[in-house]
N, C-alpha and C positions, 0 to 999 in steps of 0.2 A: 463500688465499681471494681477495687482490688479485689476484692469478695468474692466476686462473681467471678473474675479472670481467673484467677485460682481455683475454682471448681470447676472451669472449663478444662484447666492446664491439665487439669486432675484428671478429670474424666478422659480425656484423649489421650494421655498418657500415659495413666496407668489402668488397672482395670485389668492385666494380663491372664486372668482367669476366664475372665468373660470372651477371649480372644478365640480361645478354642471350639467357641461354636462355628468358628468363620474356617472353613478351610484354608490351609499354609498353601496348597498349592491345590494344582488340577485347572480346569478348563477357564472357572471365574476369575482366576489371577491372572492366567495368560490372556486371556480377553480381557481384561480390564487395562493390566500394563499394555498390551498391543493397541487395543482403540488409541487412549492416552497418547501415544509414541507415537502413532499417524495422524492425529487428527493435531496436537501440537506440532509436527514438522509440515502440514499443511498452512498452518497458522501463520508459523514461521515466512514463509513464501508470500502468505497473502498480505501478512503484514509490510514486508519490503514491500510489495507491489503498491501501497498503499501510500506509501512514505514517496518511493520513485516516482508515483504519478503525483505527489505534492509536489515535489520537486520541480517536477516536471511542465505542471501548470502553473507554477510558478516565476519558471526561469520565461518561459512562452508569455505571458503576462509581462514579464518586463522588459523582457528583450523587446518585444514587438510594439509596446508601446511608446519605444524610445526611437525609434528607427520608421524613415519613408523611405519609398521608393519613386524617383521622377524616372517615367517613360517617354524617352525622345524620339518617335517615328520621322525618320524624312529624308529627302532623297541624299544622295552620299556627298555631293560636293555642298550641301548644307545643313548635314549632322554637327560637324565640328561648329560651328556658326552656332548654330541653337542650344549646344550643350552649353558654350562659355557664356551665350545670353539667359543661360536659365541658370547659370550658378550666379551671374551676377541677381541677377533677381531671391535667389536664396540668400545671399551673404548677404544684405541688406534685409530679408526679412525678421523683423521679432521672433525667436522663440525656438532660431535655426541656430545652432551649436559649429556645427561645418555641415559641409556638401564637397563632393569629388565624385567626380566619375568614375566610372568600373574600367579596369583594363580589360585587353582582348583578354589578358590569360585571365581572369578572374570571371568575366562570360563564361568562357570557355569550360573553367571550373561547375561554374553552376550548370551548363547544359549536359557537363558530362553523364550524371547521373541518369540521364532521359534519352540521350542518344549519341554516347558512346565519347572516346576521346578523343575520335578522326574526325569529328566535326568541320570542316570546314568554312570556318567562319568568316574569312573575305571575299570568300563568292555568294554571300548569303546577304541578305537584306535585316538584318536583328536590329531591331531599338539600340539605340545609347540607352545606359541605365544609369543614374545616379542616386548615390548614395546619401541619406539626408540624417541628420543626427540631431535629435531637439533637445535642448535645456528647458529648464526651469519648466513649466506650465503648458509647455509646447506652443506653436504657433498659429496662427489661424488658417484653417486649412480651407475654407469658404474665401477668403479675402486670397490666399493665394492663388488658388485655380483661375479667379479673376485677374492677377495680373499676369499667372501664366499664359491664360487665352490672349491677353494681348499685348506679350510681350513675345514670347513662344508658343504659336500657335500647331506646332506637332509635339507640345509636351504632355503627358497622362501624369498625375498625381495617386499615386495609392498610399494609404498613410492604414495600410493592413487594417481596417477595422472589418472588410467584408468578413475575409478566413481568420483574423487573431480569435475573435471570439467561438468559433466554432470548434477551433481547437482547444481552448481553454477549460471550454465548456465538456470535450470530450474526455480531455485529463479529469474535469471534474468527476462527471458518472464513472470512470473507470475507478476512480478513489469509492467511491463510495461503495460501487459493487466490491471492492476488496472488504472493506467492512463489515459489507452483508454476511460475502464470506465466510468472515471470523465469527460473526451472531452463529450463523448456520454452524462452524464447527464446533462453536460453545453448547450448542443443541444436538448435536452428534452427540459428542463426548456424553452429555447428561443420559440421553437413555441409554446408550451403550449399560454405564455405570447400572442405570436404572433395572436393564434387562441382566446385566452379572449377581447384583445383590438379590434380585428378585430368585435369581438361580439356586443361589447361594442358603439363602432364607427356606426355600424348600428342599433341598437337598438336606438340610439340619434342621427339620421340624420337628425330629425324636429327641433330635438332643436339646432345643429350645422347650419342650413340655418337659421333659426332667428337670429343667434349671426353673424353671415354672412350680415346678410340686417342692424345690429346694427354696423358694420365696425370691427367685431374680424376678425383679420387677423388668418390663418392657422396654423402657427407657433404659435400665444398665445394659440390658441382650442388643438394642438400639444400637447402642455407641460400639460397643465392641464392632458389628459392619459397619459402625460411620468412621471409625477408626482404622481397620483393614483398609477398606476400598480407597479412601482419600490416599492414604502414605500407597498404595498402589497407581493411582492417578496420580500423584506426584511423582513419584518414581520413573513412569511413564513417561508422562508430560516432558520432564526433564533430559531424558534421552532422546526423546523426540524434535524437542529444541536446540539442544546441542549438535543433532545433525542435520537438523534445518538451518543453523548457524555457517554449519562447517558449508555446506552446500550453497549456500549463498558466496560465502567468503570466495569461492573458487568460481562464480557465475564472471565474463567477460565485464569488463568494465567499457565505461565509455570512451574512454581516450583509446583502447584498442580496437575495437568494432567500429563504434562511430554510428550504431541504428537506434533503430527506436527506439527498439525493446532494450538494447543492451542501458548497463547502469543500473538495472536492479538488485539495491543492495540499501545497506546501512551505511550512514556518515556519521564520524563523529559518536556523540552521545545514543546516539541511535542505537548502535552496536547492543544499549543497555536494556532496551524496550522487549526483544525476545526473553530477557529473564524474568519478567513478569509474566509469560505463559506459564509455566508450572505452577505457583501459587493462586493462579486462576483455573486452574483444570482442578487442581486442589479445592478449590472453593467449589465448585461446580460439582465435584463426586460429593462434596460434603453433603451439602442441600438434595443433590436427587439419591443419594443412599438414604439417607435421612427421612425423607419423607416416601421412599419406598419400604423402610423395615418397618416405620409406624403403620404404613396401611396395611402391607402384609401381616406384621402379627397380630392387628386389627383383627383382622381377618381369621386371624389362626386361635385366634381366643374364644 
């Protein structure tokens, strides 16, 4: 196995004779470093978006199934009446942590988003809303409604199961369409590389038959573009990452915004996940040069 790595190390590293069939510069290189450079800084992006919608579906997941809401419709000189008979009805149930009513200002907060901060909320008719917090296993939300109906009979029970999962579910597919994403860019990159070396390969098919009549076997003329193109997809890739990185670092966070979309970024160890795209676009020029110079000189032979 040392053997073998050592004949690898060899081969991609040294060999500098054989280098010169590969052009130092011109259109191949900079098509090669430019793919590498965009389709890693798209990476970049897809990959945060991948992580934030983990996140994302995650925090929705536990937030929501930790949290009800009771709806208390009824007329105004027997709202107050109903709320304190449905908290006593909570505070006694299994599986309820507390319960409290929402204030006007915190109504008020939540409708502002919908219609505006002038709301007028004491000339309006709105449910009481109460706040329910579960422990342990949660509680039974069949045996509640039951003694809500007849204990409080204008309370509504929602314990979010209708929209929690839809939204979860929605975090889900957007995680996974980032993925896709990243397959699709790891498939960019390869034939980009594919279509460079192929370039490359015919542009220097005089100088590959003289190294031919001198006894370079296939496999030595090989490595020299498996050599080039990778340390140029790396190179790329690496630029490409580092301001895919920077460009995140500078994206609004969510304590400042407060939307959806804001919070797309990296936490923590995460920060470390973008440095593995260069060593993967690296691996990806290897294998599609690699198996474009054998079938090319295939070809050429």
């Amino acid at each position: 196995m040392r053997a073998l790595f050592r004949q690898f190390l060899w081969r991609f590293i040294g060999g500098a004779q054989a280098d010169r069939s590969v052009p130092p510069t011109g259109f191949t290189a900079q098509l090669t470093v430019f793919a590498a450079a965009a389709m890693a800084f798209l990476a970049v992006f897809a990959l945060a978006l991948s992580l934030a919608t983990s996140r994302l579906a995650d925090r929705w997941s536990e937030e929501l199934a930790r949290t009800s809401t009771l709806r208390i419709s009824a007329p105004a000189d027997q709202a107050d009446a109903q709320v304190r008979a449905a908290i006593g009805v909570l505070e006694t149930t299994p599986g309820v942590a507390s319960a409290r009513a929402l204030t006007a200002q915190e109504q008020q907060a939540l409708l502002t988003p919908w219609f505006g901060p002038d709301l007028p909320l004491e000339t309006l008719s709105i449910p009481k809303l109460i706040e329910i917090i579960e422990e342990g296993s949660g509680y039974d939300a069949t045996g509640l409604r039951a003694r809500l109906q007849a204990e409080v009979p204008g309370a509504v029970l929602d314990d979010h199961t209708s929209w929690r999962a839809p939204l979860v579910k929605a975090a889900g597919r957007l995680r996974s369409l980032a993925w896709v994403s990243i397959v699709l860019i790891a498939a960019t990159t390869a034939a980009m590389v594919t279509l460079a070396a192929q370039a490359a390969l015919a542009a220097n098919a005089q100088v590959i038959r003289v190294m031919r009549l001198v006894g370079a076997q296939d496999s030595y003329i090989a490595w020299a573009f498996i050599r080039r193109f990778t340390s140029r997809a790396f190179a790329g890739a690496l630029m490409g990452s580092l301001a895919g990185m920077l460009g995140v670092f500078f994206l609004p966070s969510t304590d400042v915004a407060g939307g959806f979309l804001t919070g797309i970024g990296f936490q923590g160890v995460h920060w470390l996940w973008p440095l593995a795209i260069p060593p993967l676009a690296a691996c990806v020029a290897f294998f599609a040069t690699r198996a474009a110079a054998l079938r090319r000189l295939k070809e050429q032979s």
